[in-house]
C-alpha positions, -999 to +999 in steps of 0.1 A: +000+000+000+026+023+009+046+017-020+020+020-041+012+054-026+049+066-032+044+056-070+020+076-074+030+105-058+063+102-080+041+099-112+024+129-103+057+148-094+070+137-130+040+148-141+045+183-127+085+182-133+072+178-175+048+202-177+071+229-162+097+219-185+069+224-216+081+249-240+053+268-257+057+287-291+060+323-297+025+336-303+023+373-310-014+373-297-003+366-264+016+400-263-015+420-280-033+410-249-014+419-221-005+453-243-044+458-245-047+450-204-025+479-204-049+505-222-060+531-196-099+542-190-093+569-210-073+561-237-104+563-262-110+602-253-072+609-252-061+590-289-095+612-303-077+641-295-045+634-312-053+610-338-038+629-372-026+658-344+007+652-346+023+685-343-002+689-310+012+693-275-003+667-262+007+645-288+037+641-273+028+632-238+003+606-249+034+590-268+054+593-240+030+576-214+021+553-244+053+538-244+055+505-223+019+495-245+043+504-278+072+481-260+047+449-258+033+460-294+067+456-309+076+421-289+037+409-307+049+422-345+084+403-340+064+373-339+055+357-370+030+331-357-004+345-343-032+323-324-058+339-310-074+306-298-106+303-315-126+276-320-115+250-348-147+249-364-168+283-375-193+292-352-217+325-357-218+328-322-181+331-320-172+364-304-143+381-317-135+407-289-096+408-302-107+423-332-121+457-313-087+457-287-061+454-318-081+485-339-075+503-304-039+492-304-031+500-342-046+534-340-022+538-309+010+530-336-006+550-361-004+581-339+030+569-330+040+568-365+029+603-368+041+618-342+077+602-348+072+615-381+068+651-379+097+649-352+118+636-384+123+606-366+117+589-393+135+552-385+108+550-356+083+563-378+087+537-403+094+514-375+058+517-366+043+518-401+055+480-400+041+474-371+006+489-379+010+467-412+023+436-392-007+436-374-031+445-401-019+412-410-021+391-376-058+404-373-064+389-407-048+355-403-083+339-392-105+330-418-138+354-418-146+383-434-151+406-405-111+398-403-105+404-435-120+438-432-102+449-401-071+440-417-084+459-448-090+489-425-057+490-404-035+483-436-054+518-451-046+539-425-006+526-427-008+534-462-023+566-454+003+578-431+030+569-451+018+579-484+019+617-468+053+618-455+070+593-479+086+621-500+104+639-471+116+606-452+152+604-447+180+583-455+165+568-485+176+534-472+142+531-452+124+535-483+147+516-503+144+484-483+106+488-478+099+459-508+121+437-482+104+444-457+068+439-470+082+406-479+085+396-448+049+407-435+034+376-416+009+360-444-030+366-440-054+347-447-071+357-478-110+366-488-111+337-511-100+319-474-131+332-456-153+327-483-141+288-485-134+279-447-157+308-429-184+317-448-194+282-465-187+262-432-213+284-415-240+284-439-236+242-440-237+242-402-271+266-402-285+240-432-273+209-404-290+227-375-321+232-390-323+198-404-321+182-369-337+209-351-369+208-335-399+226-342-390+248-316-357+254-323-361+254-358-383+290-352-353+302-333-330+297-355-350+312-388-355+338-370-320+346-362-318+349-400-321+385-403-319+404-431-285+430-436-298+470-434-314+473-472-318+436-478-355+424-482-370+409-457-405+401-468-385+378-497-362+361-474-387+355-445-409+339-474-380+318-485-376+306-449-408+292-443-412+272-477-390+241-459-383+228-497-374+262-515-347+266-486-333+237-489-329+243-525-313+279-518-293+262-494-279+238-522-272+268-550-259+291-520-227+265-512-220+263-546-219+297-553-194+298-522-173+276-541-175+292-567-171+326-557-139+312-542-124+298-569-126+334-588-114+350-560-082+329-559-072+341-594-051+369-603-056+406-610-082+408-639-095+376-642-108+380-603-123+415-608-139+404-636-154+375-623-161+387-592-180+413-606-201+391-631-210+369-599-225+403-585-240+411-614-256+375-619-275+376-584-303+389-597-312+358-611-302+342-577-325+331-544-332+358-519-309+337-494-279+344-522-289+375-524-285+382-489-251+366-480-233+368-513-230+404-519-210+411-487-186+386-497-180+408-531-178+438-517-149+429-489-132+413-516-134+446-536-126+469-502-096+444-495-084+443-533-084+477-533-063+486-503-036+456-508-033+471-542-027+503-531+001+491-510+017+477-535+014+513-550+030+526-520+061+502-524+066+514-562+062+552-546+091+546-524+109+531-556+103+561-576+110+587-547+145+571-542+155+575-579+147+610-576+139+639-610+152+612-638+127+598-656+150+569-670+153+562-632+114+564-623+110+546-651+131+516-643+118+522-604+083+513-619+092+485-638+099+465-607+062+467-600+041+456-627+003+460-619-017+432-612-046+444-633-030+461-656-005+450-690+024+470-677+037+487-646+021+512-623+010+539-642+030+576-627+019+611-628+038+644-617+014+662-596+028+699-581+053+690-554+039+650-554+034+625-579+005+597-578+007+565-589-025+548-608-034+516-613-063+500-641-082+479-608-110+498-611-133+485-575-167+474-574-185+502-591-161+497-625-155+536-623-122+554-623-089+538-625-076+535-585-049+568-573-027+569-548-015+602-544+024+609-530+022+640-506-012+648-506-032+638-471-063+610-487-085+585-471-081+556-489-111+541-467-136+565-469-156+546-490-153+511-472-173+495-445-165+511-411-158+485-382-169+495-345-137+511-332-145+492-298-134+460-280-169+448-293-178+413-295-179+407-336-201+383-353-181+359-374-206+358-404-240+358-425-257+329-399 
């Protein structure tokens, strides 16, 4: 008996002795959180007073008491790999409250950047650019579209920033090695991704929930099937109690999710094209398509847009650095051909600044997209908004 006792009590010592010994992997989301614990009560009222203030006196100070969030910001964007510990499988009642904390946290870098900026510390300023993008790019790494478009949102205002200054940021080596550096951006996961492994997973979970449901639950869940602001709800609530035409428009929705993904995985034209011809082909489409489908389009089209303006931005440094020749701007641009385009970037002397255009064109098919060099733009003001809170985000349509 005693012996026995000891046994265990040594197995459960070893036990102990390995788990201590465990070595867990770097995981930048870890850092994000305990930066974010760090946020003080009124950290929302003071960055609204100095977001895109730089110059302002109290700029400064919020910077300077800013500064041990900043130091666990930059451990997170050292970090390549980023879990934020969701569940495996999509789930609409997911909350995402990491999404809200690292909008608060990027808009903190932002005025960073800034700040640094106009000080003509422009090493730290560019420092934080990367860091804003770096974690444009951990918030997208999941999946879902919401991601996607926080990603889409925080890699704007980076580009935004920078676009600005870009002109009068010295030594030239920071721009210079900017291509390098985007290189090395943690990947993201892409729309075509959430459209495939977020977006089609949760409609085929709503299809298996109401197939096994109950009466009773089966109400609940049709009517948490709400129609988006400007969809028609007379049409889809129809659809919803007609237990065959759903199923049906159940069927044609998850191959249009396929589908949709498929074009969205090509390259440059081809995608725009076909994403906008899926768009433009919904009419014909089941109210249930035409409810879920069109957000999928237009994040694709907000998210095409503003990685194809950074892309912009990296054949802007290009052409900054090789100065008034136009042999030299012209070999800068031919580094960076445009994805929906036959050539390179397209440039333009504008005053004191230049812009750079490309042929993607954006959901509406309408002007060729700018980004203009030295000239303050909001690349986003025509994009869904997020909630600029900690907020607990929906992961999708269902």
């Amino acid at each position: 008996m005693i012996r026995k006792a000891w046994l265990l009590a040594l197995a459960i010592a070893l036990t102990y002795a390995a788990a201590a010994e465990t070595v867990f992997p770097p995981n930048a989301a870890l850092k994000y959180w305990q930066a974010a614990a760090l946020l003080p009560q009124d950290f929302g009222e003071r960055q609204n007073l100095v977001y895109d203030r730089p110059w302002a006196p109290e700029t400064a100070s919020f910077v300077r008491d800013m500064q041990p969030i900043l130091a666990l910001i930059r451990e997170g964007t050292a970090i390549q790999a980023c879990d934020w510990g969701l569940r495996s499988k999509p789930d609409a009642d997911q909350p995402l409250p990491h999404l809200g904390r690292l909008r608060q946290l990027n808009r903190l870098v932002i005025i960073a950047a800034q700040y640094e900026v106009t000080q003509k510390h422009y090493t730290f300023g560019m420092d934080y650019i990367f860091d804003s993008l770096t974690m444009a790019r951990h918030a997208g790494s999941t999946p879902l579209l919401v991601s996607s478009l926080v990603d889409t949102a925080m890699t704007g205002a980076a580009v935004e920033t920078l676009a600005v200054c870009l002109q009068s940021i010295v030594p030239r080596d920071l721009l210079a090695a900017m291509s390098q550096r985007a290189a090395a951006l943690p990947p993201r996961a892409t729309v075509a991704d959430a459209v495939r492994k977020g977006e089609k997973p949760l409609a085929s979970d709503f299809r298996a929930r109401l197939a096994a449901a109950t009466p009773e639950e089966r109400a609940k869940l049709l009517a948490s099937a709400t129609p988006a602001e400007g969809g028609n709800r007379d049409a889809l609530q129809a659809l919803l109690k007609d237990a065959a035409a759903l199923e049906k428009a159940q069927v044609e929705l998850e191959g249009l999710y396929d589908k949709l993904a498929d074009i969205m995985s090509r390259s440059g034209k081809a995608a725009e094209r076909g994403v906008r011809e899926v768009s433009e082909q919904l009419k014909n489409a089941s109210p249930l398509a035409r409810e879920v489908i069109p957000p999928c389009c237009r994040t694709w089209f907000a998210s095409t847009k503003t990685q194809t303006t950074f892309l912009m931005l990296l054949a802007a440094a290009e052409v900054v650095c090789a100065g008034d020749d136009p042999k030299a701007v012209e070999k800068a641009l031919a580094k960076h051909p445009d994805p929906f385009g036959d050539g390179p970037f397209t440039y333009r002397k504008l005053g004191k600044g230049f812009q750079i255009l490309s042929a993607f064109r954006g959901a509406e098919n309408a002007k060729p997209l700018v980004l203009s060099i030295g000239v303050p733009q909001r690349i986003m003001e025509d994009e869904p908004v997020m909630p600029p809170g900690p907020g607990p985000e929906k992961t999708g349509n269902f």
